[in-house]
C-alpha positions as CSV (number, residue, x, y, z in Angstrom):
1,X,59.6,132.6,56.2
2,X,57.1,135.4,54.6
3,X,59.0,138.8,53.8
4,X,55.6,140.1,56.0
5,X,56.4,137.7,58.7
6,X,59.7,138.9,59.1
7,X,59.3,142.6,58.6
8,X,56.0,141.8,61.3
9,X,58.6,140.8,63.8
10,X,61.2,143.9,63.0
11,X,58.5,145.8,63.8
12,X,57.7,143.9,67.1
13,X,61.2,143.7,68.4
14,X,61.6,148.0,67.7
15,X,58.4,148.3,70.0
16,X,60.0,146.5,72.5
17,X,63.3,148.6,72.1
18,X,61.1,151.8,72.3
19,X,59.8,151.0,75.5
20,X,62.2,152.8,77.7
21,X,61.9,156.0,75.9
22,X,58.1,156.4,76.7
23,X,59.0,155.5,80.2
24,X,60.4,159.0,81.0
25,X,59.8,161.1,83.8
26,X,60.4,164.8,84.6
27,X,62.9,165.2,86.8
28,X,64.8,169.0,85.8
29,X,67.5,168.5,88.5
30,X,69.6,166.4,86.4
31,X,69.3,169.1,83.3
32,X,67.3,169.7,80.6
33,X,69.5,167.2,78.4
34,X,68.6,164.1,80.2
35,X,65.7,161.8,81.3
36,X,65.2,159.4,84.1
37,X,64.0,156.3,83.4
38,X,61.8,154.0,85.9
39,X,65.1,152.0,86.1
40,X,67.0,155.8,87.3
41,X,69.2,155.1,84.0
42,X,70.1,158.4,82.4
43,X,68.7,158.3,78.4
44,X,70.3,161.4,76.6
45,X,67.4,163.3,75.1
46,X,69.0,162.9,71.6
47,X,67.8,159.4,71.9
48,X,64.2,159.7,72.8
49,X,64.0,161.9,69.4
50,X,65.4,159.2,67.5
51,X,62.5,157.2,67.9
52,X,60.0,159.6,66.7
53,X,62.9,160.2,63.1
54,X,63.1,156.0,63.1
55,X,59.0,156.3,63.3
56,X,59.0,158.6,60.8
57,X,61.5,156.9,58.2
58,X,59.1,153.6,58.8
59,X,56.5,155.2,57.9
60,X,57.5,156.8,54.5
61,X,59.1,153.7,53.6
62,X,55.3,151.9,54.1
63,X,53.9,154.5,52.3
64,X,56.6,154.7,49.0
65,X,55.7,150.5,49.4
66,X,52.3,150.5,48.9
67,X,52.5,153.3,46.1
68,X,54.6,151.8,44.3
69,X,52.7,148.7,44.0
70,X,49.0,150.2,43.4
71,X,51.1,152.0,40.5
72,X,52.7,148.7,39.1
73,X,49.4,146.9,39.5
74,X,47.1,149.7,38.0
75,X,50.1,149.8,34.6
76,X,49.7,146.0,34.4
77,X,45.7,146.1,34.7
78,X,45.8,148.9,32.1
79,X,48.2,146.8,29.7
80,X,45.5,144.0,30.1
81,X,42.5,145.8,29.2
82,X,43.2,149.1,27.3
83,X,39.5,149.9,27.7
84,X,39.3,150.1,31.5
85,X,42.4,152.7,31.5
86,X,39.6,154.9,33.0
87,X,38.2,153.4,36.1
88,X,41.8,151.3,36.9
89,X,43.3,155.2,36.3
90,X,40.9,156.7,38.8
91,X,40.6,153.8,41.5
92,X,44.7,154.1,41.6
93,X,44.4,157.8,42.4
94,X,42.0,157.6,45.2
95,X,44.1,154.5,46.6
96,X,46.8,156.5,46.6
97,X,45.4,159.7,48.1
98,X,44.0,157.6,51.0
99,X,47.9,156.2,51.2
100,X,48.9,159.8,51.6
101,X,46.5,160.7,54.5
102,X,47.4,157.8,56.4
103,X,51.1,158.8,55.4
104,X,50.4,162.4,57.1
105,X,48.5,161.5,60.0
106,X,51.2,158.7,61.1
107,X,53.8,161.5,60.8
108,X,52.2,163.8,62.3
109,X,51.9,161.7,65.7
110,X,55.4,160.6,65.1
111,X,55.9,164.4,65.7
112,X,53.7,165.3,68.6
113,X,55.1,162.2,70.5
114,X,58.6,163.3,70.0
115,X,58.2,166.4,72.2
């Protein structure tokens, strides 16, 4: 099987695991270190924040990925043809940069959704 195909399921079956967590309700009478659940299970609230730091790891991991391999692309390119060094040098930066915003903006809702 493709290493996307499997890493496209991993992905899948952690969405489905996550599920619970965004099904939480308000309810303070149990205290402030629990939520119900639609199926009245008690989750610890430790757990609901794991998901947003499991989010979070996922996403650097994608991003350190994808860097790595514009960088070992762009070194092999350049080894190729010495005389495109330029252009290769400056296409690898702004693929990168646009990396790094996606990068920040996926953390960033990985941290407003775990409040």
């Amino acid at each position: 099987m493709n290493k996307f195909a499997v890493l496209g399921l991993f992905v899948v079956a952690v969405l489905c695991l996550a599920n619970p967590a965004l099904a939480q309700t308000s309810d303070d009478e149990d205290g402030p270190n629990t939520t119900t659940t639609k199926s009245d299970e008690k989750t610890p609230a430790s757990l609901i924040y794991l998901g947003g730091a499991f989010g979070a790891g996922l996403v650097i991991l994608g991003a350190g990925f994808g860097i790595s391999r514009i960088g070992s692309a762009a070194v092999e390119s350049m080894a190729r043809q010495p005389e495109a060094a330029g252009s290769i040098q400056t296409a690898m930066i702004i693929s990168a940069a646009l990396i790094e915003g996606a990068t920040f903006f996926a953390l960033l809702v990985c941290m407003l959704f775990n409040n």
